[in-house]
Structures are given as structure tokens and as C-alpha cells.
C-alpha positions in Angstrom: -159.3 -117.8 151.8 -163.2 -118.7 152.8 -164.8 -120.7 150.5 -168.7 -121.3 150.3 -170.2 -124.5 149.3 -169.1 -126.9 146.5 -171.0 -127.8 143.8 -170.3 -130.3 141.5 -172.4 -131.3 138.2 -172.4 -133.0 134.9 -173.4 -131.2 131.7 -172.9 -131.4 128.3 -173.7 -128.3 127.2 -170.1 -126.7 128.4 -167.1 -127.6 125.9 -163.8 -126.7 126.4 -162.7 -124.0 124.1 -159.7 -124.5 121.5 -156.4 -123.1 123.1 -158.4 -122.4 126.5 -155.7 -124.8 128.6 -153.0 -123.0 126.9 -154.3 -120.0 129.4 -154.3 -122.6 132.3 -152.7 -126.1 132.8 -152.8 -129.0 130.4 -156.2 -130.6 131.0 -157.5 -127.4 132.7 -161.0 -126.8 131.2 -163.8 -124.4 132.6 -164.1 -120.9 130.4 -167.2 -121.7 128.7 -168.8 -122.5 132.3 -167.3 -119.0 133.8 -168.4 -117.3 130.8 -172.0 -118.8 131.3 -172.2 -118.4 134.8 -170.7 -114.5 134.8 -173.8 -114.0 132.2 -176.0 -115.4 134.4 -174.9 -113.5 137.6 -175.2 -110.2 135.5 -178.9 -110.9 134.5 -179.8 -111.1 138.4 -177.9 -107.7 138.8 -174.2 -108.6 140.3 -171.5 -106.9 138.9 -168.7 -109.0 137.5 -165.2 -107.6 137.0 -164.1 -110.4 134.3 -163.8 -114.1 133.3 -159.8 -114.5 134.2 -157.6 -118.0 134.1 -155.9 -119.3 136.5 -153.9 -122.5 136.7 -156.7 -124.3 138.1 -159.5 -123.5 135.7 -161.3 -120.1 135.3 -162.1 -117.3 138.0 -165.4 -115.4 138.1 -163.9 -112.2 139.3 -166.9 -110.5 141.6 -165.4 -107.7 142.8 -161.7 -106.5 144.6 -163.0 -104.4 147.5 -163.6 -104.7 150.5 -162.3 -108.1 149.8 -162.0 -110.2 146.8 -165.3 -112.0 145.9 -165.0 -114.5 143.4 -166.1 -118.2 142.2 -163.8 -120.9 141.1 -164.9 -122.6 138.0 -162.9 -125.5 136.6 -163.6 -129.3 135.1 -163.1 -132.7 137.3 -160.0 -134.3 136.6 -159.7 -135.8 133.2 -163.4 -134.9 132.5 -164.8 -132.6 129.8 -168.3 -132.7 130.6 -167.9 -133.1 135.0 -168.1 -129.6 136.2 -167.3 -128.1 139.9 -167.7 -124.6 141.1 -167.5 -122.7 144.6 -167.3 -119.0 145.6 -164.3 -117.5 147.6 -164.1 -114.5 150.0 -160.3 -113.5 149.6 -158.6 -111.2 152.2 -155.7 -109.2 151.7 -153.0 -110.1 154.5 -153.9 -107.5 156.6 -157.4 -108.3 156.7 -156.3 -111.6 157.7 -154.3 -110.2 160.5 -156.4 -107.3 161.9 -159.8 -109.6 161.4 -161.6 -106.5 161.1 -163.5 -108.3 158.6 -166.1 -110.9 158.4 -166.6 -112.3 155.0 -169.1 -114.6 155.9 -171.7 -112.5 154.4 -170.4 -112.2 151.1 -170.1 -115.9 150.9 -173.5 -116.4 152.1 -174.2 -113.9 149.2 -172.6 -115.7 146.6 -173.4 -119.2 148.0 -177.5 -118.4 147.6 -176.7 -117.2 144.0 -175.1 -120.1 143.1 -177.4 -122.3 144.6 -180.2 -120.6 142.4 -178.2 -120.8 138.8 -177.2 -124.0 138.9 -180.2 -125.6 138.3 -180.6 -123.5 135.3 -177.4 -125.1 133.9 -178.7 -126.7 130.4 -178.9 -130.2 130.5 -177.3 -131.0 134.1 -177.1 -134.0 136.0 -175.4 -136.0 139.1 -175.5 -132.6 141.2 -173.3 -133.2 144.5 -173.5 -130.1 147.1 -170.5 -130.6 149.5 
């Protein structure tokens, strides 16, 4: 997996949603952020496959091909209003192994998008870029 830059962020304005860690793990909060930010990526014209859990939190699913382009959304531990999100460029195993290809474009793709929505994020504070 290649991951893009980290973002992490307080905000308010995402609450987790009844039954939403029942789809994840105990404690697992981030739909309402993946839901926003999927909306957000549509208005500037990406395509977005789906909001989909994952044990971890919620995936932004991108696209599937050439490679799986997605973003990781998900609370801080024990937090329901600390927020972290990054994109990730995931090759199939034989991608991996031929390394015919190069996702550092996507990521670069998906990093600048992110890096211009989350300051949109309603009511956000302590921003940390790792």
C-alpha cells in the first residue's frame, strides 16, 4: 500500500452515527466524515465508487482500476470529535511484483484534493499534516 499524507483535525460538526461501529470495531467512528468528504470530492468532479466500512473506520472508495484509489477515514482513538484521514494507492499483488506501475501520481492526485477540502471542514481546528 502507498499512502499520501496524513491529516489529522478536530471538528465538531462529524457525530458518529447510531449502529455505525456495529459495521466496524467497537469505538470505530468515521461515516459521517466519509460521507462528507465523498460529497465533497464529487462536487470538484472525482468519481467515488462508495462509502464502505472497514474495521478501522470508513473507506472512501475512489476507484478499482488501474489500481485501487481510496482515502481512509476514521476517528483518533477514544475520540468522537478528533478526526484523521489519508489517501491510499493499493496494488493488486501482481502490480506489486511486476512494478509496472507507479502510483505516485494518483496519490499526488488525491493528496492535493485533500489538502484543498479540508479546510472546508465546518468548524475545524488543531490541523496536524504528517
Amino acid at each position: 500500500m502507498n499512502t499520501g499524507p496524513q491529516v489529522t483535525f478536530t471538528s465538531d460538526f462529524f457525530k458518529p452515527i447510531p449502529g455505525e461501529e456495529e459495521k466496524t470495531n467497537p469505538g470505530c467512528y468515521g461515516q459521517a466524515l466519509a460521507n462528507w468528504l465523498a460529497e465533497q470530492l464529487r462536487e470538484r468532479g472525482v468519481s467515488v465508487e462508495g462509502v464502505i466500512p472497514e474495521d478501522f473506520g470508513w473507506v472512501v472508495m475512489v476507484s478499482r482500476k488501474p489500481v485501487m484509489l481510496w482515502f481512509a477515514c476514521s476517528n483518533t482513538e477514544d475520540s468522537t470529535n478528533e478526526w484523521m484521514v489519508y489517501p491510499v494507492a493499493e496494488l493488486s499483488v501482481l502490480q506489486r511484483l511486476l512494478k509496472r506501475v507507479d502510483p505516485t501520481p494518483e496519490i499526488k492526485q488525491l493528496s492535493a484534493h485533500l489538502a484543498e477540502i479540508v479546510p472546508s471542514v465546518p468548524g475545524i481546528t488543531n490541523v496536524i499534516w504528517e
